[in-house]
matplotlib code that plots the C-alpha trace (Angstrom):
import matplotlib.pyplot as plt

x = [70.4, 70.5, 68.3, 70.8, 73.3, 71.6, 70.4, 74.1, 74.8, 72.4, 73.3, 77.0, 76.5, 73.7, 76.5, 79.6, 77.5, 75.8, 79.8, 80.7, 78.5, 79.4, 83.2, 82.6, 81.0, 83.0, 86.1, 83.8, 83.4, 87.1, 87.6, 85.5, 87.2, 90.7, 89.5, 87.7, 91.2, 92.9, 90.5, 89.4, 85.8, 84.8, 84.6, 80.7, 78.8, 77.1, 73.4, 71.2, 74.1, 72.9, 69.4, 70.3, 73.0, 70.9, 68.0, 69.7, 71.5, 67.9, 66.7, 68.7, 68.5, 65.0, 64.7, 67.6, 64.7, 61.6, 63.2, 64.5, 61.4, 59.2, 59.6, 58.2, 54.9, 54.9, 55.5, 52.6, 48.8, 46.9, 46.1, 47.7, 47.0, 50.3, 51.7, 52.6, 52.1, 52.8, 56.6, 57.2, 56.7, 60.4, 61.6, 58.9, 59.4, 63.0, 62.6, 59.8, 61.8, 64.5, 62.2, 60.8, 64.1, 65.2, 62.2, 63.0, 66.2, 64.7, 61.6, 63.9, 67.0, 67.1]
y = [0.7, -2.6, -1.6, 0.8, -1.9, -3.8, -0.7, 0.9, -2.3, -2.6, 1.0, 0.1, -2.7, -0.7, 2.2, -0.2, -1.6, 1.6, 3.2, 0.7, 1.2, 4.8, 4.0, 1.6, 3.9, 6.7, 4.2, 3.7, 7.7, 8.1, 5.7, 6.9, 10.5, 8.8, 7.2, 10.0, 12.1, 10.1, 9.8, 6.1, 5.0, 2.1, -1.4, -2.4, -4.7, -7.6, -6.3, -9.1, -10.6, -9.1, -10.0, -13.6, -13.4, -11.3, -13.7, -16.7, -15.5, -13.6, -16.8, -19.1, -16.8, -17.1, -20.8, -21.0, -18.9, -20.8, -24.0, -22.0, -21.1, -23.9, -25.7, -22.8, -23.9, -26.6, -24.9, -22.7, -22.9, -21.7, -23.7, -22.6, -24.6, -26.6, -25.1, -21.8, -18.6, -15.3, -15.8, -17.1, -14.1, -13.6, -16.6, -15.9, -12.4, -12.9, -16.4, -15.0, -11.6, -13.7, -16.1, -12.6, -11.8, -14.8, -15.0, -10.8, -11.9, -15.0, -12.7, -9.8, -11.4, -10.6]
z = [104.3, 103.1, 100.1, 98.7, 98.2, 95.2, 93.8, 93.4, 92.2, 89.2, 88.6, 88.3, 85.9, 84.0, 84.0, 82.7, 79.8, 78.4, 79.5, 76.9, 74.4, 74.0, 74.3, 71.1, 69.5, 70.2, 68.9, 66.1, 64.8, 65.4, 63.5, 60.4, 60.7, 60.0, 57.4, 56.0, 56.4, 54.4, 51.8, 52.5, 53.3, 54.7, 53.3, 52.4, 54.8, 53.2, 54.3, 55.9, 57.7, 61.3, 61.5, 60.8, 63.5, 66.0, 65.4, 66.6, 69.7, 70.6, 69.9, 71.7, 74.9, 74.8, 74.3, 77.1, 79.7, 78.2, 79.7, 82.6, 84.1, 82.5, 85.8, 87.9, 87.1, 88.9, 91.7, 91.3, 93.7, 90.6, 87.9, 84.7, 81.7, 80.9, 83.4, 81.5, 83.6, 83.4, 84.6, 81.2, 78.9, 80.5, 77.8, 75.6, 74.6, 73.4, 71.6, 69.2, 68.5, 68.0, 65.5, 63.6, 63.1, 61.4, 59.6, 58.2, 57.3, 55.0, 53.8, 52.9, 51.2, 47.4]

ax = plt.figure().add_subplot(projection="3d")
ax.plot(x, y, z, "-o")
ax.set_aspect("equal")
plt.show()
């Protein structure tokens, strides 16, 4: 019984965000058929714009968990080399997505 409680809770907040998600984009289409309606489109994105931005909040969040569990190693009975175990590809992961996309954004700009 005690089990069920922080598994309807993950649910709940997996539920809101996604519930989210699809009410944005929901707002988003509706949004599109006014326009369209009326004869309008929509205004042209700048193109590039959202990998630069994407890549340094991905990156950031990553750097943020890299120094986060950094001091778990420490902590550790094996001997990791610089202390880096496994527990860090949680930081890792993100702060070098984050890094490709920067680096996209500056190898694809015209």
């Amino acid at each position: 019984m005690n089990d069920i409680i922080p598994c309807i809770g993950v649910i709940g907040v997996l539920a809101i965000i996604f519930g989210f998600l699809a009410f944005m984009r929901y707002m988003n289409y509706k949004e599109t058929i006014a326009l369209a309606e009326k004869g309008l489109t929509r205004p042209e994105k700048k193109p590039g714009k959202g990998l630069l931005r994407w890549g340094i909040v991905i990156t950031a969040i990553g750097t943020a968990l890299s120094l986060g569990l950094y001091p778990l190693g420490f902590d550790s009975a094996q001997n990791y080399p610089l202390h880096l175990g496994p527990w860090m590809l949680g930081g890792f992961v993100p702060l070098f997505l984050g890094l490709g996309l920067i680096l996209l954004h500056y190898l694809t700009e015209k």
